[in-house]
C-alpha positions in Angstrom: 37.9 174.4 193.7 38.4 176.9 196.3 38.2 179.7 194.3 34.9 179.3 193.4 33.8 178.9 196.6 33.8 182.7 196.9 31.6 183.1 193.6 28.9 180.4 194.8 28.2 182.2 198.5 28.4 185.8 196.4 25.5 184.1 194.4 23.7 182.2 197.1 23.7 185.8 199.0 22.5 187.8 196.0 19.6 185.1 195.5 18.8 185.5 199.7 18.5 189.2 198.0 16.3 188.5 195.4 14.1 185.8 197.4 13.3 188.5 199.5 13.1 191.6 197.0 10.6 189.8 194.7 7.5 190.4 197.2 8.7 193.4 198.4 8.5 195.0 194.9 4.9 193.4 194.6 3.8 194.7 198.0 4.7 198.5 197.1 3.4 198.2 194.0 0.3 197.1 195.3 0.9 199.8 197.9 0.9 197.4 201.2 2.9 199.9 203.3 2.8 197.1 206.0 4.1 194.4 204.1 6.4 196.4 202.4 8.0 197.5 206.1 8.8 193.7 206.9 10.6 192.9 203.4 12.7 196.1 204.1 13.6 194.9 208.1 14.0 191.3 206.1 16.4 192.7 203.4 18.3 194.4 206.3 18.4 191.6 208.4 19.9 189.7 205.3 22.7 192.6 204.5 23.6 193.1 208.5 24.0 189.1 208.3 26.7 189.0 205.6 28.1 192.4 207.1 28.8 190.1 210.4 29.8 187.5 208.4 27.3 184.9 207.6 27.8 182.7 204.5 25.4 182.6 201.8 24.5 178.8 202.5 23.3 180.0 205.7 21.5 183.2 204.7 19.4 181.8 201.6 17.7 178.9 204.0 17.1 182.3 206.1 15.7 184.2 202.6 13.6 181.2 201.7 12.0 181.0 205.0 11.1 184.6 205.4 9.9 184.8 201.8 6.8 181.8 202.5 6.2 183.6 206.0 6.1 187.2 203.8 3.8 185.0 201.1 1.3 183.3 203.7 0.9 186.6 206.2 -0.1 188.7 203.8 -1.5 187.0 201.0 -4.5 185.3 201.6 -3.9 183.9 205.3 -5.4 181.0 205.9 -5.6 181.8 209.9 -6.2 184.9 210.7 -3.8 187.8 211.3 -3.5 186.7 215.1 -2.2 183.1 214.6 0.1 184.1 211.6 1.5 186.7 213.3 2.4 184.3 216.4 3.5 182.1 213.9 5.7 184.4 211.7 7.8 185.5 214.6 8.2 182.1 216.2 9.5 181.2 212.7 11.6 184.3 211.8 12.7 183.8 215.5 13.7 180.1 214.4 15.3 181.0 211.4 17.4 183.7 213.0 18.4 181.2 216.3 19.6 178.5 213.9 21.7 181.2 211.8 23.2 182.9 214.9 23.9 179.3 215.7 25.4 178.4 212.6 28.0 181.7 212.0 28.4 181.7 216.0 29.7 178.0 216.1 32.9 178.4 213.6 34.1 181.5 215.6 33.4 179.8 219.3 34.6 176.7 220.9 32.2 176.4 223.7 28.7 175.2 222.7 26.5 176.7 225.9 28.7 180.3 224.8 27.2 179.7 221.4 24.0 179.4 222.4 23.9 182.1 225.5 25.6 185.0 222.5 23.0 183.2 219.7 20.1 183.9 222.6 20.7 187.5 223.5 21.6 188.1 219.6 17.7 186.9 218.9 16.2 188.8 221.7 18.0 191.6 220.5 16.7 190.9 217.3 13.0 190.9 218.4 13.4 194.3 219.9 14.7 195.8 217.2 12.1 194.2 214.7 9.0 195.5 217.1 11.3 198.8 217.1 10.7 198.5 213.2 7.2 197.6 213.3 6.8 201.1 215.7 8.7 203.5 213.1 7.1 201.7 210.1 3.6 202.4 211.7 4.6 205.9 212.9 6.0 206.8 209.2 3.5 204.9 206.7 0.8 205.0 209.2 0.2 201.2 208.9 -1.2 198.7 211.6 2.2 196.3 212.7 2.0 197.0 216.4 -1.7 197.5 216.9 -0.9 197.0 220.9 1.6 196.7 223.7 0.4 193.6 224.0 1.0 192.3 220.5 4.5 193.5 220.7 5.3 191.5 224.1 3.8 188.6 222.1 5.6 188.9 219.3 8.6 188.8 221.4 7.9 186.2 223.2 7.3 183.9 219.9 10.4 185.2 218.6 12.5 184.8 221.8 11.0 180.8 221.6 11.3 180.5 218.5 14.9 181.6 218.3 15.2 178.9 221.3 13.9 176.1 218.9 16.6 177.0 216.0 19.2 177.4 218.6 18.3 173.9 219.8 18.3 172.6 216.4 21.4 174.3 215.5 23.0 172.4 218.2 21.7 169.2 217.1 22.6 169.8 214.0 26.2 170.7 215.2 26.5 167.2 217.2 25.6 165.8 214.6 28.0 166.5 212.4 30.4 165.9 214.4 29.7 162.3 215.3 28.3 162.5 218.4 
């Protein structure tokens, strides 16, 4: 039985892969530089995941999450690019908060040292992602950081939503544990 545990998170990555790569071929091909940036920061966010060590039953929950907030920002949003974009960092935040959370807890005994390296990991992780949105803009000439102001946003909604999956992480943790 264990042996094919390696197989089925080798799998469960490649599908986080393919989760992921399926807009991103339909954004360049209908030549949405934008959206085409964010898949690519999302398919590296998924291969410097594994590269630290993060199972494939953590990182295809990620994939499947950033793939419907890929879906509803730029196809059709029902809320306006303001609100989605709020919403897609506090999510991606979430995601990311409750995966630190998850790869951070099997390596770390104390559970406020999981959460203060899961924290600074996500802010991290905002920064660099509105670092993205800059050279994306700067390269394709595209519209992800119309403002200083959107960018100190989007890191706030990412910072508090990587709070929320940290939180639930922890929960989740207790949980299991029985208490």
């Amino acid at each position: 039985m264990d042996a094919l545990r390696p197989r089925v998170d080798l799998l469960a990555f490649g599908l986080s892969l393919a989760l992921v790569a399926s807009p991103a071929v339909a954004f360049v091909y209908e030549r949405n530089g934008a959206a085409a940036i964010m898949c690519t920061m999302c398919l590296g966010g998924l291969v410097a995941g594994r590269i630290a060590g993060a199972p494939g039953r953590v990182l295809l929950p990620v994939a499947f999450g950033l793939t419907v907030m890929l879906c509803l920002l730029w196809i059709d949003s029902p809320i306006g690019p303001r609100k989605t974009g709020a919403a897609a960092h506090a999510v991606g935040g979430t995601l990311a908060g409750w995966a630190f959370v998850e790869v951070l807890r099997d390596r770390m005994r104390d559970p406020l040292l999981v959460a203060f390296v899961a924290l600074s990991a996500v802010i991290v992780l905002t920064l660099v992602w509105e670092l993205g949105e800059y050279a994306g803009d700067w390269l394709l000439d595209t519209s992800l950081q119309p403002s200083k102001r959107d960018s100190a946003q989007d890191i706030f909604f990412g910072t508090f939503g990587g709070m929320v999956g940290i939180t639930f992480g922890g929960i989740v943790a207790l949980w299991r544990r029985g208490g």
